[in-house]
N, C-alpha and C positions, 0 to 999 in steps of 0.2 A: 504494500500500500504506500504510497509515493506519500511525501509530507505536505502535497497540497490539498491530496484529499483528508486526509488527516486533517487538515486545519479547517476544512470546507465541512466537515461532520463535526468536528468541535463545536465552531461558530452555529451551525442547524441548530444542538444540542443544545447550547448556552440560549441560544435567543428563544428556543420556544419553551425550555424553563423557566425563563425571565416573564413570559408572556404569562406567567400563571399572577405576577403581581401589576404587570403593567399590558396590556391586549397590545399596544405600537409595538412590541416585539415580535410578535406574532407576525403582524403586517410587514415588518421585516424581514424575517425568515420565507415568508410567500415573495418578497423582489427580489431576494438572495436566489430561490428556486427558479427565479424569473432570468433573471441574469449568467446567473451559473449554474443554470442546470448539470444534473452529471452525465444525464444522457445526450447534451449537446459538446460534450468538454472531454479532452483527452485524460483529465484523472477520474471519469466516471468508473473508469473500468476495475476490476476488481469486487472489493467489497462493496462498494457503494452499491452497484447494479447488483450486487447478492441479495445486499439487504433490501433493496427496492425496486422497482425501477418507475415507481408512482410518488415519485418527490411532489411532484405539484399537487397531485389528490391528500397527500398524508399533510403539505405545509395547509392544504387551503380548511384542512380537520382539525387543525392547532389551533390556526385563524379563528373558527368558528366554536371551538372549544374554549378558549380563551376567552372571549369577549362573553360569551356563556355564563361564567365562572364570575367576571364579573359585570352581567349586565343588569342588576340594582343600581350602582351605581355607576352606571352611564348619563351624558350629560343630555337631558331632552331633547328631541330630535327638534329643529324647528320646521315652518311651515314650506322652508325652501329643501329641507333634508328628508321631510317626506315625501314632499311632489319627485325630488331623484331616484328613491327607493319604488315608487309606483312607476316611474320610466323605465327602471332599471326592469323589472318586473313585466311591463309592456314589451321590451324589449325581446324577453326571451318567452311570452306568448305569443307574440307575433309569427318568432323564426320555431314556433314550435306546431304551428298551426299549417304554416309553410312546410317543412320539414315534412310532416304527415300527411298532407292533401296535394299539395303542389309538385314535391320536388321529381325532378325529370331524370335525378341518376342516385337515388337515397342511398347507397355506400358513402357517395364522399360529402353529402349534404349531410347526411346525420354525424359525422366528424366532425363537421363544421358545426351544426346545433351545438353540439356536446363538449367543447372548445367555449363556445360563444355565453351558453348559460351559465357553466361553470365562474366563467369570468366574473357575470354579471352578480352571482352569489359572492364571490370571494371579494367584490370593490365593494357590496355593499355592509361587511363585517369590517373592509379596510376603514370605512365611512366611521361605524363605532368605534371604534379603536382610536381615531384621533380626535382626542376629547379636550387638547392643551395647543398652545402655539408651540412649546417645546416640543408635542408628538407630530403636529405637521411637517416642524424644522427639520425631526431626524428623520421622516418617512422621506419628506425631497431629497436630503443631505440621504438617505440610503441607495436610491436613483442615481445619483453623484459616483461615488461607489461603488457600482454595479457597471457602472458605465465606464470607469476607470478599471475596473478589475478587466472587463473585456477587450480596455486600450493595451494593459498591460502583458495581457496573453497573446496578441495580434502583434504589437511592435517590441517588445522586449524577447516574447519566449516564444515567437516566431511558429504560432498559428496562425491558420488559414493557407491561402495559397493567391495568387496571382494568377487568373487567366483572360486574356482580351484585356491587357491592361487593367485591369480591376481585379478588389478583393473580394474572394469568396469562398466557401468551407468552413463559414462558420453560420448559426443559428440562433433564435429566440422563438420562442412558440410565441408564433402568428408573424415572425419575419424571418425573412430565409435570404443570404448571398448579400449583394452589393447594395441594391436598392431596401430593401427591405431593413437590412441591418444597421446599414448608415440613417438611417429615420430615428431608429429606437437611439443609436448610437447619439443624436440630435439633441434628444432630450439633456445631456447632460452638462452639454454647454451653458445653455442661460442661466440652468441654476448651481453650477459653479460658479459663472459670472455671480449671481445675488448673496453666496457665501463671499466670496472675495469683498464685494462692493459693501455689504453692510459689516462685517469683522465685526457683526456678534459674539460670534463663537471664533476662536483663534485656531481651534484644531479643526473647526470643518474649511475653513479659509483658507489653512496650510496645505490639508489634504487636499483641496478644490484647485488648490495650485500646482500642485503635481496633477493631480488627473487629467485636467482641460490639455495638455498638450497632447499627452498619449491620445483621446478622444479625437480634438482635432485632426490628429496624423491618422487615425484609422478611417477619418468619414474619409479626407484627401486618399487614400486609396482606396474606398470604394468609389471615389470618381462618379460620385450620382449626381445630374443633374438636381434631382429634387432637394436632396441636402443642401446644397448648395442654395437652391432658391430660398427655401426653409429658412438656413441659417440666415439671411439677407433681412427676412421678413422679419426674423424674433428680434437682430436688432434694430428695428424701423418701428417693431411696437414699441423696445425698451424703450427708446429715447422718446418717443413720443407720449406715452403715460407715465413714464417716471415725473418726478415732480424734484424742484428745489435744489439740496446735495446732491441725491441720488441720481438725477439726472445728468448733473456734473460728472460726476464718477462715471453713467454709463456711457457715455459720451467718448471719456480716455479710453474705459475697457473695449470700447466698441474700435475705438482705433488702434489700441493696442493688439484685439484680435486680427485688422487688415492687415498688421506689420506681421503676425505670427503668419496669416497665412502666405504674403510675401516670401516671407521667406524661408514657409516649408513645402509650399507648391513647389518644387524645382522641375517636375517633371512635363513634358509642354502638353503631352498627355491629358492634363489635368484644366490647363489654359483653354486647349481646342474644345473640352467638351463644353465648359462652362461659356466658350464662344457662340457654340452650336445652338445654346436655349434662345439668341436671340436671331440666330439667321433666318434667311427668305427660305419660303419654300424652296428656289432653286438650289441654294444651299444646305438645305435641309440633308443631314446623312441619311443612312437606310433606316436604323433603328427607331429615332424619331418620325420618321415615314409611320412606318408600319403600325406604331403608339399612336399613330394618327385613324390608322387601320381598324384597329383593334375598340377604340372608342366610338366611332361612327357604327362599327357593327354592334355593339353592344347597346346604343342608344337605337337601332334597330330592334334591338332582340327588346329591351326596356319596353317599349313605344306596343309589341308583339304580346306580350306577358306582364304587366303591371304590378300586378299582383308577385311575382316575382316565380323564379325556376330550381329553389333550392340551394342551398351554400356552396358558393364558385362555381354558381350555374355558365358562369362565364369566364372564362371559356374552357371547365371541366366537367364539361356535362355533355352528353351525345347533341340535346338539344343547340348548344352554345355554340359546339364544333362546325357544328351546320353554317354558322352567322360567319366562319371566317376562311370555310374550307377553301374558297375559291382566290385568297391568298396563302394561308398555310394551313393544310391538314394536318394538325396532330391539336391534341389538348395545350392550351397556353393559359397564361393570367391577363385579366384584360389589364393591369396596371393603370388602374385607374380606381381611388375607393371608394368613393359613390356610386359611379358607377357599379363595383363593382358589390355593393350591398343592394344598391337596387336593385341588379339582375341578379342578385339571388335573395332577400328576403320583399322585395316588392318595393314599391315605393311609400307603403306607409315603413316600411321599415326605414329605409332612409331617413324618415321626415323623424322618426323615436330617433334615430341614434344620432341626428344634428341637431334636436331639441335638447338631448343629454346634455351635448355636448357648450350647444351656444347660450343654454340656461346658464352652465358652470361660468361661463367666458362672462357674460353680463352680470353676474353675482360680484365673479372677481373682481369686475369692473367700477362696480357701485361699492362694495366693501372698500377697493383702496382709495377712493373719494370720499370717502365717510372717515377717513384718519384725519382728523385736519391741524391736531395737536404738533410742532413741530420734535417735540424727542417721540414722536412715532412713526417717525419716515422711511425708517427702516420696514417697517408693518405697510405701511402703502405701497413703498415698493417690491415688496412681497407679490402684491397683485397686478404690477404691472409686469415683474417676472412670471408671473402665470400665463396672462394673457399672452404673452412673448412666445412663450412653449406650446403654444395652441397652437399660434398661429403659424411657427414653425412647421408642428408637425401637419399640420392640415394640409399648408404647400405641399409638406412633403408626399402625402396621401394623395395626390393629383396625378403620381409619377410611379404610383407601385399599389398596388392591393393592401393598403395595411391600416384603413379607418376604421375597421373592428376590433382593431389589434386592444389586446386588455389594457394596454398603456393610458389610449385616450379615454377609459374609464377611470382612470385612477387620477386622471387630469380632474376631471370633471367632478371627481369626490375630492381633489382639495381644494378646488375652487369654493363648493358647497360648504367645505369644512370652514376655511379662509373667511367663508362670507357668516357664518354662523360665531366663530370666534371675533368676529370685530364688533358682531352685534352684541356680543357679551362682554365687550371692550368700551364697546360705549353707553350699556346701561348701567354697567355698575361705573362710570366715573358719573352718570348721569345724578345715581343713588350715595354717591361720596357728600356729605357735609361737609368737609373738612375743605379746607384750602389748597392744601398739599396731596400729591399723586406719588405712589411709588409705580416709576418705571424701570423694568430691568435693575434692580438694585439700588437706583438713583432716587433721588426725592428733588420734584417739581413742584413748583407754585403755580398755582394758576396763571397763564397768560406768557411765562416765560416762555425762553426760545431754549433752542438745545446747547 
């Protein structure tokens, strides 16, 4: 047993004992199973795959056993955390109702169901479990993490592979290869950037500053358009809802990030493709062609079946294949995840999992407008690091099949969480008599600045 899987069953072990006094542990150990899977990772082998090989069913049974144990005292759901719980819910009666009556090739639609509700149950016990701004910080800061751990095994210990110029050989359940992996990979940027920028906490800041380069150097070899655009977008939100300091801060981190990629692009590889998002049709490569291909048939098959064809009815289903035979016969992804939820859960599925999704994004929106105390800017921009990672990933999901992915659920529950913490943020300074505020350790006056 190699001493990484060793330390990878340790860490299991330790977080979901922890979870018996604190549930954010729990929640951790499930993005640990996320990120480092052992079935996706060369120290799975051995013991690990002995003693399991349903790491993610036994983490998401801790999860739910935990919060279990202690959910007396959970913190009331408010009126925004149970309209997400009855989404989450809709969600996966939706694709369940689909699944049973509709789908056109039920082997790989019911994988897909059973993927999809699994998720939808484990974001909603992730949802209880962050009952503090400290259990939100570490669930992000665990994303961070997981993100760095996968930079670490890709450019230091020299997993994965390079082919067609790009990285691939490695996975996450619900992303797979270059597009897929640099999306989830995506996430850990901004919210290193918001450990760095607010140096609350000094070891998530330091850790956050080792990670972001590794991350950065793996999405640059996966060479994905869509990260790319992503990343573009999440700094155009930052700067744009940051407010005051913070804004200042994202501003340098945002150009400090152009100087990083400067000058770890070296490859031209990397230049030509990120040229290619803005060429003419006439210069349009093959692959971007065919993305082009591949969308118009599926907004076909959409337009054909409403209602929808089953999970990755498009283009993994006999029916789908049909939509694109007369450019390429064999089963594909339509890369695209709207699309590629509507042609397989219908379009009210679409319409639950962008409602999930743009309820979390406008919570988070209005919660960090609602900080208006200046030693609470750190907390505002909290929520403009959210929306930043939405809107990342969503570009990203334009360019690859991965807007079901469990991730943009977990978005969407810290947004809820984010927006329910500020509302407990500002009823109880509402219910203070007192003149003076303890923030983070500090004592404020009313009306002062930071």
């Amino acid at each position: 047993m190699s001493l990484t899987a060793l330390a990878w069953l340790a860490a299991f072990v330790l977080l979901s004992l922890a979870s018996l006094k604190r549930p954010i542990y729990a929640a951790l150990a499930n993005s640990m199973v996320f990120f480092a899977s052992p079935v996706f990772w060369w120290f799975g082998g051995g013991l690990l795959r002995s003693l399991t090989m349903r790491w993610s069913l036994l983490a998401a049974v801790i999860l739910i056993v935990a919060n279990l144990v202690h959910w007396k005292t959970r913190a009331a759901s408010s009126r925004q955390g149970t309209r997400l719980l009855w989404m989450l819910a809709a969600i996966s009666f939706n694709a369940f109702l689909v699944n049973a009556l509709l789908a056109n090739y039920p082997p790989e639609s019911s994988k897909v169901f059973d993927i999809l509700w699994k998720g939808c149950l484990a974001s909603a016990f992730i949802y209880f479990s962050i009952r503090t701004q400290a259990d939100l910080e570490l669930f992000l800061f665990a994303i961070v993490v997981g993100c760095g751990f996968v930079g670490y095994q890709i450019v230091i210990g020299g997993q994965g592979s390079i082919e067609g110029g790009r990285l691939e050989g490695f996975s996450f359940p619900g992303a797979q290869g270059a597009n897929g992996g640099s999306a989830v990979m995506a996430l850990g940027l901004p919210l290193a950037g918001y450990f760095v920028i607010s140096m609350r906490n000094k070891v998530y800041a330091a850790v956050s500053l080792v990670a972001a380069p590794l991350v950065l150097e793996t999405i640059l070899r996966c060479n994905s358009r869509g990260a790319y655009l992503g990343l573009l977008a999440a700094g155009i939100t930052i700067v744009l809802f940051s407010r005051g300091v913070s804004r200042k801060r994202s501003i340098w981190l945002c150009v400090l990030g152009i100087c990083a990629v400067l000058v770890m692009a070296k490859s031209e590889a990397i230049w030509e493709r990120f040229d290619s998002i803005f060429a003419s049709a006439e210069e349009r490569d093959d692959s971007a062609s065919e993305r082009l291909d591949y969308w118009k048939a599926a907004v076909k098959m959409i337009s054909d079946y409403p209602l929808g064809s089953g999970g990755e009815a498009a283009f993994t289903s006999p029916r789908g294949r049909g939509y694109i035979q007369h450019f390429r016969d064999e089963f594909r992804s339509v890369h695209n995840g709207p699309l590629d939820i509507a042609a397989g859960w219908g379009i009210q599925g679409l319409f639950l999992w962008l409602a999930v999704i743009g309820s979390g994004a406008i919570l988070a929106y209005r919660a960090s407008r609602s900080y208006i105390r200046p030693y609470d800017s750190h907390r505002s921009f909290l929520g403009a690091v959210l929306l930043a990672v939405i809107a990342c990933e969503f570009v990203c999901s334009f360019f690859t099949s991965v807007l079901d992915g469990e991730w943009f659920l977990w978005l969407a529950v810290c947004c809820t969480a984010y927006a329910q913490l500020a509302k407990n943020d500002s009823y109880a300074l509402g219910m203070t008599s007192v003149d003076e505020v303890q923030s983070d350790g500090r004592t404020f006056h009313r009306g002062s600045a930071d």
